[in-house]
Structures are given as structure tokens and as C-alpha cells.
C-alpha positions as CSV (number, residue, x, y, z in Angstrom):
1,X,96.1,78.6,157.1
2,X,97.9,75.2,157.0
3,X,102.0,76.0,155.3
4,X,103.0,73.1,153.1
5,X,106.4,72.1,154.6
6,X,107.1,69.9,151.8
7,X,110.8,70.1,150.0
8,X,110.7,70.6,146.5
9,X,113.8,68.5,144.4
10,X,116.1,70.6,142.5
11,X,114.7,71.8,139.3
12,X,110.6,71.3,140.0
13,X,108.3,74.1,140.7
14,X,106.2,74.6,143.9
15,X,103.4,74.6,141.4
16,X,102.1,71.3,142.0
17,X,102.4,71.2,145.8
18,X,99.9,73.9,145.2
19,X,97.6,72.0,143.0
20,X,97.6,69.2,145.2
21,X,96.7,71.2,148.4
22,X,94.0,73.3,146.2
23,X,92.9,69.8,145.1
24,X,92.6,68.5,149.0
25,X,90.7,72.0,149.9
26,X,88.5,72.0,147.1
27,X,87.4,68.4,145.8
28,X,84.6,66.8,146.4
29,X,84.8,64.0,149.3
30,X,85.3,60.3,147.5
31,X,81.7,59.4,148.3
32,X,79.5,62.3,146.3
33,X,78.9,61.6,142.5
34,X,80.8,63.1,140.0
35,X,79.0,65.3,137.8
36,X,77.7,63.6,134.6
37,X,78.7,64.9,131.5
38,X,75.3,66.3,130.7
39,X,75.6,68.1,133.9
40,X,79.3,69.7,133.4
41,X,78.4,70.8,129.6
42,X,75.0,72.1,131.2
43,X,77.3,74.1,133.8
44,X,79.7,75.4,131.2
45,X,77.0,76.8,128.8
46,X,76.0,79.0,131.9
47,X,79.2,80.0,132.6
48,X,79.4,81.3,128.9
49,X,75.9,82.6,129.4
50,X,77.5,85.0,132.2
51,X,80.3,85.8,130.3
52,X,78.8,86.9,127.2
53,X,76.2,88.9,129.2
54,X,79.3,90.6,131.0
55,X,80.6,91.2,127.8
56,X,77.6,92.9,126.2
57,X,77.2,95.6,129.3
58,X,81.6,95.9,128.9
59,X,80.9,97.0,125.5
60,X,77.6,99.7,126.2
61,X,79.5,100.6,128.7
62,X,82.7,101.5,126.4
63,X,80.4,102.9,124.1
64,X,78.9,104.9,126.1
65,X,82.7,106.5,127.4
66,X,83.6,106.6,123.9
67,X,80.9,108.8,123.1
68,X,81.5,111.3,126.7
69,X,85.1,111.1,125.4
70,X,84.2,112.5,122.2
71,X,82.2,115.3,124.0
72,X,85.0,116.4,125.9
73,X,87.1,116.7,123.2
74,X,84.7,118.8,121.4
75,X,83.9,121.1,124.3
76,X,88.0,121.4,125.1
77,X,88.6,122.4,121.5
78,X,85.8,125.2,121.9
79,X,87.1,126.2,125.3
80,X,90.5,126.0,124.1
81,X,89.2,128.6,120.9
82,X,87.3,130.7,122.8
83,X,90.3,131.4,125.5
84,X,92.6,132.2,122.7
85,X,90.0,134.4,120.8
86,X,90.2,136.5,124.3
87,X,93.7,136.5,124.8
88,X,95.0,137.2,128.5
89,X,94.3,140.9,128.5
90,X,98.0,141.7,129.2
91,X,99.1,142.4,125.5
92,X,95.9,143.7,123.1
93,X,95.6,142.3,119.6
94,X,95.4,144.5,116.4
95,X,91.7,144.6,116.5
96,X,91.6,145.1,120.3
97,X,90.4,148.8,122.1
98,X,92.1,148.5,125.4
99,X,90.2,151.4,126.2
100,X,86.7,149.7,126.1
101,X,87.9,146.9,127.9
102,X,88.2,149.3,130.9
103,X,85.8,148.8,133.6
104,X,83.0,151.6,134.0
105,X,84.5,152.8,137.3
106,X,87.7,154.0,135.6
């Protein structure tokens, strides 16, 4: 990795050392052809393309969470009713026969 050594005057950012070195790395050399309008409008309708189609599967895939979520809640709630409708066994209810909650062996 080449370190850009350069000293930055008081009160400007290192920002556009950056750009220029990402420039250098990543421009095409002064002797290839530009791309034509046609051809940069061409490559940003594909790169929306993508994007939408990314977005699409995000939301399914949201959706389809949305609608596990919803599950889980509903199955917690029943859990959550049916552990309370059997207590802990420690302290009976009113309408609770410790006696037949005794195993057979006792």
C-alpha cells in the first residue's frame, strides 16, 4: 500500500488527497474512450435494475419475518397462558386437589 506523505495546510481536510489517489488507482489510462452518454445512462439503469431487484427480495424477506414474528408472539402468549393456568405446584389454587396431583407411587 503506497502512504500519501503529502502535508495538508491548516484548515483543509485529507479528503481530497484521498480522492486524488482513488482517482490515480482507479481511472481509466488517458488513452481509452470515455464512456458515451448512451453508454453511462445504459450503465445506470442496470445499476437501478439491481437495486430495485434487491429491494424486492429485502421486502419478501421482511415480510416473511414479520409474519414468524407474529407467530412467536402468538405461541408465547399461549405458552405464557398455559404456564400460568398450571401454576408452579408449590402453592395450590382454590380449584386445585393437591391430592390428585400426587404421583401413583405415593
Amino acid at each position: 500500500m503506497r502512504w500519501i506523505t503529502q502535508t495538508i495546510p491548516k484548515g483543509h481536510t485529507a479528503l481530497p488527497v484521498a480522492c486524488l489517489f482513488l482517482r490515480d488507482k482507479y481511472a481509466k489510462p488517458a488513452n481509452s474512450n470515455p464512456m458515451t452518454p448512451e453508454e453511462a445512462i445504459s450503465h445506470l439503469e442496470r445499476a437501478v435494475s439491481r437495486l430495485e431487484d434487491h429491494i424486492r427480495k429485502q421486502d419478501a424477506e421482511m415480510y416473511s419475518m414479520s409474519k414468524q414474528l407474529d407467530a412467536l408472539k402468538k405461541d408465547l402468549k399461549r405458552l405464557d397462558a398455559r404456564v400460568e393456568g398450571s401454576g408452579d405446584g408449590a402453592t395450590p389454587g382454590p380449584d386445585r386437589d393437591p391430592e390428585a396431583e400426587k404421583p401413583p407411587h405415593y
